[in-house]
N, C-alpha and C positions, 0 to 999 in steps of 0.2 A: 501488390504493393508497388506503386508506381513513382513516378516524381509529375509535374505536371505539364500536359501537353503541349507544345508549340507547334508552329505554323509550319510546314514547309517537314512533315514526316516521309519515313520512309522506311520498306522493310529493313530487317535486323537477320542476322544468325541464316541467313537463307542456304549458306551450303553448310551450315553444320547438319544439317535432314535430323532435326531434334524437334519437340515444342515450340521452339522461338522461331521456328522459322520465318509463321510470316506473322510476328510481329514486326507491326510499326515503330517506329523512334522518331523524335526529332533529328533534320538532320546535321546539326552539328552536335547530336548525343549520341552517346554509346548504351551499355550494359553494362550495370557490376551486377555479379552475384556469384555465392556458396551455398553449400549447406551445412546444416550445425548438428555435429553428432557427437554425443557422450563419449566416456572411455570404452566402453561393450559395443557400439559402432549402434547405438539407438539415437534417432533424431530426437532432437529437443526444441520443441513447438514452443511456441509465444516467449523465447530468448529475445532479446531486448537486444536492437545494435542501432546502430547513430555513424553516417557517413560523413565524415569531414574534408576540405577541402584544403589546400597545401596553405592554407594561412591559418587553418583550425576554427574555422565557420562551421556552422552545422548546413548541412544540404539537405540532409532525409534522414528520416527514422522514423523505426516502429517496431514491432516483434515478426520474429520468423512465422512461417503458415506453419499448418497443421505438420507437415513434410520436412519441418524443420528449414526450408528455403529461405535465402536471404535473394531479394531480386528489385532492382531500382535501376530507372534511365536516368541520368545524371550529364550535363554536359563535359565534353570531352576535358580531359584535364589529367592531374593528379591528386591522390584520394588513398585516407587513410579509414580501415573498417574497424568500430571496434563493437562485438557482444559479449553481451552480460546473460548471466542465467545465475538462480537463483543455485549454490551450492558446488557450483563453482568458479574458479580464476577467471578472472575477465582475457576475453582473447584480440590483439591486434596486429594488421595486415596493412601491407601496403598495395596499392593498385593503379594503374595508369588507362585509363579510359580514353582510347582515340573515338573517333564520328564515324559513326556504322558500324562500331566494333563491339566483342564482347570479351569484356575482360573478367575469365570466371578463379574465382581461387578454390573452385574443388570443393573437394571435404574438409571443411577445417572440425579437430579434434578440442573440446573441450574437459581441460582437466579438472578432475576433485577437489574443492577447498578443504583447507584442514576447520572442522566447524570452532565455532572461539569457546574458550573456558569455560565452560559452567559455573553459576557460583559456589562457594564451598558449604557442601552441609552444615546445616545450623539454622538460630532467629536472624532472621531482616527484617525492615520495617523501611517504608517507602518512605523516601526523602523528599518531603511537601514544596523546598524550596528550589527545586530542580526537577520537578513534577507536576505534571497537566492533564487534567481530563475534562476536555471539550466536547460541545458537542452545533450540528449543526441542524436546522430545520428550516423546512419549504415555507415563504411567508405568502402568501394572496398567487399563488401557483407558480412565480416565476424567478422572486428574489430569496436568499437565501441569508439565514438570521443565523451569525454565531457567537455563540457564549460559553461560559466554562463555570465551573465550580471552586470558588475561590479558597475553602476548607475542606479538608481532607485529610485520614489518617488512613494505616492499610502493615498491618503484619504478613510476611510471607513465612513457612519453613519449610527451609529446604532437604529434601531428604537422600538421601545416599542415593537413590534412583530417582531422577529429576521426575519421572513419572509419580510416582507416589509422593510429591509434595502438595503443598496445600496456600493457601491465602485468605485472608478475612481486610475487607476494605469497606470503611464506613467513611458516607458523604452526608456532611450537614444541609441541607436540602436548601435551608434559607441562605446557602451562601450562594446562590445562583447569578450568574452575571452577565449581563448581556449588554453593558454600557449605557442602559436607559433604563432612568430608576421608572418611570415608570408602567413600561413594561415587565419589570422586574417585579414590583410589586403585585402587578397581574398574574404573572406566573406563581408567588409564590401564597397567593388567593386560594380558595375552596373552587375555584375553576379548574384548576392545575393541580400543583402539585401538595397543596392544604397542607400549609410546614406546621399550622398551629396541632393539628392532629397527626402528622409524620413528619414530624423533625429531619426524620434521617433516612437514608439509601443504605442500602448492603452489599455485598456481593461477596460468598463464602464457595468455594472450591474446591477440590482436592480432585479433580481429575485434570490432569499435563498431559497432552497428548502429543508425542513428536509427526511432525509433519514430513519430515523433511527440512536436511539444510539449516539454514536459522526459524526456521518455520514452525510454530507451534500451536495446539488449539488448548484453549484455555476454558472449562465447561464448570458454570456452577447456579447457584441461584441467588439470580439477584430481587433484592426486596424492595417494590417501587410503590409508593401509596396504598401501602398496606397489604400490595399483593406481592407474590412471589411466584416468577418466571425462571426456567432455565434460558440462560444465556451463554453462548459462545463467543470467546473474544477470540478474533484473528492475530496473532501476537507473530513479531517477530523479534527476536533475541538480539542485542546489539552486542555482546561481551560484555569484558570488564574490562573496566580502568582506575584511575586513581585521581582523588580533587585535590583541591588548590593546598590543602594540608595531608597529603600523603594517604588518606581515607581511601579502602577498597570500595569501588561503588559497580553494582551490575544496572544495566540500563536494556528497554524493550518499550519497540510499539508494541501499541493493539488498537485494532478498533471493532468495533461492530453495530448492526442495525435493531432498532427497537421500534416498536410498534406501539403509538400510545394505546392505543384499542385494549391491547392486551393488559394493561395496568389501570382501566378502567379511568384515563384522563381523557373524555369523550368532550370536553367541552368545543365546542366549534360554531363557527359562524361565515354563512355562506357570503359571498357576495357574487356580482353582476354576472348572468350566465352562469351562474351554479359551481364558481371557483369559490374553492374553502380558503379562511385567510389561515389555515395553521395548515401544516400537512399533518399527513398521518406518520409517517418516518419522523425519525430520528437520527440524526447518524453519530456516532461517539467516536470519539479519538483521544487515545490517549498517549501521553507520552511518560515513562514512571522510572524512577531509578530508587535502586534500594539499597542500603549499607547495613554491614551488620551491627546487631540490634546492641545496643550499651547500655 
């Protein structure tokens, strides 16, 4: 993970007798870098950090390697580090980078987040006016067409062991919306999704799987033009808070990939050189908050 090259390099780290040795740099850049290890001193790969510059510009970012490494040429200056990892506290450093030099911060330790509230056992039911389930598809192989479903209802219950709770979510199939009535109408044709014969989507649940963190897998089967597939939603838990009248509301993404193949919406149409104008993916995202149920 680098920054990008300029004219006029030069080796780096040559008498530290390590890896960097003969790395190249530009020469009025230096070297930042750490590594990112857990509280039990385990690296933690693909942590998320973002190098700023003494005005709070972004310079670089990306996620740590396999080794959990953080490692960027950066021109000489001064420079604040900050990563993130899923599960816990975000961590921040200061760093001053001279030209041919290597300014390393070590091991930096990342601590455990306390995970946010659970909701409180009992019915929920997802709140349609602060809740989205979008979805996105490949158009003639290179643009991409997004729409969402404009009705929607969906009970959750939650159970003393968030694992053993359950959900039922039903989507009125004709409210399909993609800002063009009449591609709209297409879709919701005996091409697609035939609402005159499947009014409605499903998707009923009862297996919560904790992931890790805010992380969670969400496993059930969903009902799509008459068929029924198991589906996983990639879900991540946002907590609880409170709306504009004092209402407890819990809120979570999720998304995940569908395959029309498999719900038997095979209509397609090729064009020029053998590009299809629909893709075969799907990609869904949701956004869902839920109150208890009145």
């Amino acid at each position: 993970m680098f920054g990008r090259w300029l004219n006029g390099r030069r080796a780096a780290g040559s008498a530290q007798g390590n890896a960097l040795a003969g790395l190249e740099v530009p020469r009025t850049a230096g070297l930042l870098s750490c590594r990112v290890l857990d509280p039990v001193n385990e690296v933690v790969p693909l942590a998320e950090f973002v190098v700023t510059d003494s005005a709070g510009r972004k310079v670089f970012g990306g996620e740590t390697d396999p080794f959990g490494n953080v490692l960027a040429t950066v021109p000489a200056g001064e420079y604040r580090l900050a990563v993130t990892a899923e599960g816990f506290t975000p961590f921040h450093a200061s760093a001053t980078v001279v030209e041919g030099g290597h300014a390393s911060l070590g091991d930096v330790t990342l601590q455990l987040s306390a995970p946010p509230q659970l909701p409180a056992p009992g019915e929920w039911e997802v709140e349609p006016m602060h809740s989205q389930i979008g979805f996105t598809a490949r158009h003639i192989g290179l643009a991409r067409i997004h729409g969402r479903f404009n009705n929607f209802a969906g009970a959750v219950r939650i159970a003393d062991r968030m694992e053993d709770s359950a959900m039922h979510v039903i989507i009125d199939a004709a409210s399909i919306d993609t800002n063009v009535q009449m591609r709209d109408d297409h879709l919701r044709s005996s091409d697609f999704l035939d609402v005159g014969r499947y009014p409605t989507m499903e998707f009923y649940s009862e297996r919560f799987v904790h992931r890790g963190g805010t992380r969670w897998g969400v496993t059930g089967a969903l009902t799509l033009h008459g068929v029924s597939r198991t589906v996983t939603l990639d879900t991540q838990y946002l907590g609880l808070g409170n709306g504009l009248e004092g209402e407890t509301r819990a809120a979570c993404r999720a998304t995940t990939e569908l395959h029309r193949e498999d719900f038997t919406l095979t209509w397609q149409t090729m064009l020029a050189r053998g590009i299809a104008a629909v893709g075969s993916s799907i990609s869904i995202d949701m956004d869902i908050q839920i109150v208890p149920k009145t």
